[in-house]
N, C-alpha and C positions, 0 to 999 in steps of 0.2 A: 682216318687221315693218312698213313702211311699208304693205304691202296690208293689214296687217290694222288699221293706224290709220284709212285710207283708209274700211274696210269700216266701223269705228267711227262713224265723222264721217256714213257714208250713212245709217247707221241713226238717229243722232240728226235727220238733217233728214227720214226719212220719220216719223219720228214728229209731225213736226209736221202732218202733214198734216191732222188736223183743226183746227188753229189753237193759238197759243199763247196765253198767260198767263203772264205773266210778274207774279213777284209780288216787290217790296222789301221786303227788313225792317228796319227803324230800326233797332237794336240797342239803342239807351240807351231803350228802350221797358221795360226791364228796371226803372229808376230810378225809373219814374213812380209813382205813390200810386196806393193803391183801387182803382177798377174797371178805370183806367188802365192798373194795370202788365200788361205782357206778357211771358211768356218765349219761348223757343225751341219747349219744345214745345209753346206754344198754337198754332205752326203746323198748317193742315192742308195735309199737301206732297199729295195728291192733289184739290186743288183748283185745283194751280201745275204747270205745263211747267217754268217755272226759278222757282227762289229766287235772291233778287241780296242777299247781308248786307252791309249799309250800315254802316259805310265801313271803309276801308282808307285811309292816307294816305302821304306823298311827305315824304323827308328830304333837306335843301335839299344832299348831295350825290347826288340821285337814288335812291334806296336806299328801296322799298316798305315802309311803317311801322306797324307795330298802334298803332291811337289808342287802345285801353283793353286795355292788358294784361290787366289784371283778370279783365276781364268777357270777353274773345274767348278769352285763354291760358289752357292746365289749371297750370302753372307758379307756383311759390311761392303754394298754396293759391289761383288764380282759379274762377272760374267754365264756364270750358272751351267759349264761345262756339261760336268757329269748328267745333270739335269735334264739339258738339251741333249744330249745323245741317247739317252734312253727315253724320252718320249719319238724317236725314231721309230719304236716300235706301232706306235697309232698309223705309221703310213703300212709299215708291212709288220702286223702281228706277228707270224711266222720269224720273223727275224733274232737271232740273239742277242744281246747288250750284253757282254764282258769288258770285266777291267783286268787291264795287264799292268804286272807289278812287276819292278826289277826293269830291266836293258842294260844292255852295255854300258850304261856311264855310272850305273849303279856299282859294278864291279861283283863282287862277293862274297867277302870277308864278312859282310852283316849277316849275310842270309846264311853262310855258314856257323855262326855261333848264333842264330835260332834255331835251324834245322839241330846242334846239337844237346840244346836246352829244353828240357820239355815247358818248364814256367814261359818261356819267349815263343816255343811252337805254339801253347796255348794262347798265351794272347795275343801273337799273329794272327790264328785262325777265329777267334774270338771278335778282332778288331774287324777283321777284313767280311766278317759275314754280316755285322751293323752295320759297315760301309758302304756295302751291297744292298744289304735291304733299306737302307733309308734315302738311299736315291735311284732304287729301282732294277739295276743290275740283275743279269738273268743269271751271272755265275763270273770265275775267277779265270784269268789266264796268268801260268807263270811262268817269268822270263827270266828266270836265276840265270844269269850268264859268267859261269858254268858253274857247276858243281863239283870239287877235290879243283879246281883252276881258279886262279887270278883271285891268288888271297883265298882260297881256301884249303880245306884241309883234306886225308884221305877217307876220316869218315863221311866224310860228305855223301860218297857211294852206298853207304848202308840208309843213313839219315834222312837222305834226301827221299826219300820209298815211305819213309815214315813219317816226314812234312805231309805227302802226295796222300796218303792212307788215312789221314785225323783231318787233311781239308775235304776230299773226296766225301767223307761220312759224314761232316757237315754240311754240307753244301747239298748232297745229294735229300740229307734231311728235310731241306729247305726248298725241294724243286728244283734247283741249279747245278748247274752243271759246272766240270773241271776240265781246262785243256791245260798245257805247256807248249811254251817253244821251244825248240831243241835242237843244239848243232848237229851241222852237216860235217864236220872234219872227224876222220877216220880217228886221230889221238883224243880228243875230243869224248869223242861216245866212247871207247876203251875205258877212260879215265874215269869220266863223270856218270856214267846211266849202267845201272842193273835194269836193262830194257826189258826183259819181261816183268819185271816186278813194276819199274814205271811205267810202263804202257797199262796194266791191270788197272791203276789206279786214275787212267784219264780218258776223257771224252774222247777229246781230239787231242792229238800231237801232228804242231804246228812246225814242221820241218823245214828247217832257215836256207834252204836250198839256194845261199846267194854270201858273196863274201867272200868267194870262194880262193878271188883272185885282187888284187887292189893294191894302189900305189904303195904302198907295205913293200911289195916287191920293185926292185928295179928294171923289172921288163912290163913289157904289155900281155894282158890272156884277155880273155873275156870272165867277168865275175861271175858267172852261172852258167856255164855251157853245160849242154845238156848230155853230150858224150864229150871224152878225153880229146885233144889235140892230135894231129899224128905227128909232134914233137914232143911231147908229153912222154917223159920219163921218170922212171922211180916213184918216190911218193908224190910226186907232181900227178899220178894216173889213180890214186884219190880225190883230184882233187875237180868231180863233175854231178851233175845231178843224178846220174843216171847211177855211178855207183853208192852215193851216199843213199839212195832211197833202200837199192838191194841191201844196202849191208846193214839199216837197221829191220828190213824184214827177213835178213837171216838170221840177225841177233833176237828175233822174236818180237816186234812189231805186228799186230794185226792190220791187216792192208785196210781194213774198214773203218780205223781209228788215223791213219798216216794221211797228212795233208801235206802236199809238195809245195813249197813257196817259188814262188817266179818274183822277181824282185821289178817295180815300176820306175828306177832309175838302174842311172849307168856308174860307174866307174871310170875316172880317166886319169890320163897320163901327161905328162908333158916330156914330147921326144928329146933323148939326144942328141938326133942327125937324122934332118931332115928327110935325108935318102932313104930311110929306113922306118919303113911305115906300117910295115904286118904285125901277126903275133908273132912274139917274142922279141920285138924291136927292144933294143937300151931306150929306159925311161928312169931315171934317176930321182924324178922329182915329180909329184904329185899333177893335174891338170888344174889349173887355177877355178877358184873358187865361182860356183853361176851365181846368177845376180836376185835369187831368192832364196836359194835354200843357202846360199853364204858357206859353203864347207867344200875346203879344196881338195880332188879328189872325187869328187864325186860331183854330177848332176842329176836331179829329176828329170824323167823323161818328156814333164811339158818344156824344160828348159831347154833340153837337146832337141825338140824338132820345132820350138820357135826359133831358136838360134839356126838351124839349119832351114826354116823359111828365109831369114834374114842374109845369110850368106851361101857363099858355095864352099859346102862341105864335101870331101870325097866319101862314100858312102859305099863299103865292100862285103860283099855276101862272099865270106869265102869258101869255096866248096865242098872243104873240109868238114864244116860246121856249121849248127842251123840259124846260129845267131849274127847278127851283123856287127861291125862297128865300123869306124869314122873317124876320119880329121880333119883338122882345120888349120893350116901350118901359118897362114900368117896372126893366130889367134895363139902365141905363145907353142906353137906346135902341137898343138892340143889334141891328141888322141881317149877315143871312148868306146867301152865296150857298153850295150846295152841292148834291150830288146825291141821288136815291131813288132807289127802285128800277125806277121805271119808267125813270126819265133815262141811268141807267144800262144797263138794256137797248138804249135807243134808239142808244145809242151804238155798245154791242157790234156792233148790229147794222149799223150805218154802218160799222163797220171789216169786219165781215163781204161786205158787200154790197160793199165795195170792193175786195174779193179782197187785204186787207192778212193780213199774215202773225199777227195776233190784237191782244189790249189786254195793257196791262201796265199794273200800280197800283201808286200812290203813298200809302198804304202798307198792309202786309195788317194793322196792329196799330189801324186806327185805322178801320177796318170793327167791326161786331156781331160781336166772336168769341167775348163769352160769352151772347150773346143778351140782354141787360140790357133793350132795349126791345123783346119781343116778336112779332118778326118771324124768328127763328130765327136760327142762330149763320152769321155770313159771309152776309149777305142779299145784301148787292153780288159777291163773288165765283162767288156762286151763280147769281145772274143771267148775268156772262157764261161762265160755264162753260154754262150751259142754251143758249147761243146760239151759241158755239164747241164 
């Protein structure tokens, strides 16, 4: 039995051998209005190496938790989430079904008094591998966001290795596999990751290469640019793809395990003066909310080029940098950074040329997946599939 889990696990890592894709799905993409909403089967799993279904959450005695019964469970009339996304694998076998547990709204403070409890590691890892196996799940992704950060403590750095170590030996016993998400900010991984000993203990490491910049700040950048500004100073020349990838393969990252995220929405702003329209314009306040995903500050990128089917957006490739953004001044002054088609090739191919083990995106429901502006359905997925 073990040689043939063993023989299992081989096969899943030569298949990567052309590169991976890894693709998230939001799951409350279900909720949204109009053109917005998304289901299960708008996936195309022969576009994706793995599907990661977002999220999965932590009950403060350890014990892995479905946040929408409803929607993930077939149970008392739901919708049968989990269910439907892992029979994605009948269109493409090859395909992964992971669950990811934890995001940002999770925080950490839970996940750090499991990690430091061995009774709560245990039936974390216990809960979470029933969970897996009873609806089918090929393996775990985990989105602790972050580790010794936001409500956590400083053994989180030791513990967190030994969460990764007792899921990994389970999971791996069961044919399945183990990835993580993991920050792109330079404080960040200092803080939170003993990276050779975390990367030892995962598949993939899904690298959040996106975030980097956002109405948080009172100017405009691009969230994900792939090199530095040539305004960019101090610890602001952290803050790009290209050196958060190097720096956790000089902290010991195996390039064969490192997945580069390119993020499929934008980040925007709303200007101060009108006059002032580039990066590092004054932006004080957030770009008002799109009319699906509902969250000010940010747009998915079907939102940003049916909106710019709809009106006349100024749209600037600046030469600086390989990413564009846009705005829209009589729309609240609305400035966005986000990616095309080409930015997103360039990228794939930066993670390519770096011998990185592929891209993974944030998210597949917030790409062209019903072709609304013309450029074909999954235009960004398709890109780096054409380059992987």
């Amino acid at each position: 039995m073990k040689l043939l889990l063993l023989f299992s696990l081989i096969g899943v890592y030569l298949s990567y051998t052309e590169g991976v894709v890894v693709c998230y799905y939001s799951s409350w993409a279900v909720y949204r209005s109009g053109k917005g909403k998304f289901e299960v089967e708008d996936i195309d799993p022969t576009l994706c190496t793995h599907m990661i279904y977002a999220f999965a959450g932590l009950k403060n005695s350890g014990e892995i938790m479905v946040f929408d019964p409803y929607n993930d469970l077939c149970k008392d009339w739901g919708m049968c989430g989990y269910n439907r996304f892992t029979a994605l694998r009948e269109i493409n076998p090859n395909a992964q079904t992971l669950l990811g547990v934890g995001g940002w709204n999770e925080g950490s403070t839970k996940y750090s008094q499991m990690a430091a409890d061995p009774s709560k590691r245990k039936l974390f890892v216990d809960s979470s591998l029933a969970l897996l196996k009873e609806h089918k799940f090929t393996g775990l992704d985990m989105d602790w966001e972050y580790p010794t950060q936001r409500g956590g403590s400083a053994e989180d750095f030791t513990n967190y290795v030994t969460l990764l170590t007792e899921l990994k030996e389970a999971l791996h016993a069961e044919g399945m596999i183990l990835s993580a998400a993991v920050s792109a900010g330079k404080p960040t991984i200092d803080a939170a990751y003993d990276v050779p000993a975390v990367t030892e203990q995962l598949d993939l490491i899904n690298l959040m290469t996106y975030d980097l910049h956002g109405s948080w700040e009172d100017y405009t950048h691009h969230q994900s640019c792939l090199y530095a500004h040539p305004e960019d100073t101090g610890d602001t020349l952290y803050l790009n793809v290209d050196f958060a990838v190097n720096y956790w393969l000089e902290k010991g990252a195996p390039k064969d395990k490192l997945v580069m995220g390119i993020p499929l929405y934008g980040r925007t702003w709303s200007l101060d003066n009108k006059d002032e329209t580039g990066f590092y314009a004054p932006a004080s306040q957030p770009g008002q909310a799109g009319p699906w995903t509902e969250e000010a500050g940010y747009m998915g990128y079907s939102e940003i080029c049916y909106d710019q089917t709809m009106h006349e957006w100024t749209i600037v490739h600046d030469p600086a940098m390989n990413e564009p953004y846009a705005y829209y001044l009589p729309k609240s002054r609305l400035w966005v950074s986000y990616e095309d088609a080409d930015s997103v090739t360039i990228k794939a191919q930066y993670a390519k040329d770096k011998g990185l083990a592929g891209c993974m995106v944030w998210s597949i429901e917030t790409d062209d997946f019903s072709n609304i502006c013309g450029a074909g359905v999954y235009p960004f997925l398709k890109a780096i599939n054409r380059i992987f």
